[in-house]
C-alpha positions as CSV (number, residue, x, y, z in Angstrom):
1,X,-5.7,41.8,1.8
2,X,-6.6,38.2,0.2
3,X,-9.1,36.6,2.1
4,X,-8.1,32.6,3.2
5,X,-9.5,30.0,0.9
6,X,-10.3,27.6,3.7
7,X,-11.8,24.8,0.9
8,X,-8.2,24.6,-0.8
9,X,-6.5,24.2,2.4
10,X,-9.1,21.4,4.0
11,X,-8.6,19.3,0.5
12,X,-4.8,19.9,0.7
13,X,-4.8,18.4,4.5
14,X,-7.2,15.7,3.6
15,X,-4.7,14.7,0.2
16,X,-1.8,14.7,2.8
17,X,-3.9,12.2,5.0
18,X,-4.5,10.3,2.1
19,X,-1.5,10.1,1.0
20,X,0.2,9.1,4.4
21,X,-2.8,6.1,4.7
22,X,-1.4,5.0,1.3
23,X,2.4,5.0,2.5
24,X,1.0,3.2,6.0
25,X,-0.8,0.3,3.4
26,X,1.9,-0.1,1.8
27,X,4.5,-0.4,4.2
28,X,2.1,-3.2,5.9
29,X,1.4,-5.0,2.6
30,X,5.4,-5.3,1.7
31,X,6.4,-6.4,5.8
32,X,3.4,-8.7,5.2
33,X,4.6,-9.9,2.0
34,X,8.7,-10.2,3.6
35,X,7.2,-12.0,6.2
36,X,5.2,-15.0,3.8
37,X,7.2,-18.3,4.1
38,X,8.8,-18.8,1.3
39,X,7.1,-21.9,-1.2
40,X,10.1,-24.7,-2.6
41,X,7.6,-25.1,-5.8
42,X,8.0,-22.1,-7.2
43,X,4.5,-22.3,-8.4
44,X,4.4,-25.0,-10.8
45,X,1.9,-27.9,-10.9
46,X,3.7,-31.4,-9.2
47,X,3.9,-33.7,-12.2
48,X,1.9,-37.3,-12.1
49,X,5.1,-39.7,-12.8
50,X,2.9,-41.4,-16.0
């Protein structure tokens, strides 16, 4: 009988943790992102008037 290889299956739950952290960030960087009031310049410079 095959003996458990406990080191594969700690890195494959830490990858899974890892990987649902990363899913977490990025749910809270794209509500963060929805929620940003939205700029009427659309990022160019105001002009002088000269």
């Amino acid at each position: 009988m095959a003996k458990p290889n406990y080191s594969f299956e700690k890195r494959q739950r830490e990858l899974a943790k890892k990987k649902k952290q990363d899913e977490k960030a990025a749910q809270k960087a794209a509500a963060r992102e929805a929620a940003k009031p939205a700029t009427p310049n659309d990022g160019r410079e105001p002009s002088s008037g000269q």
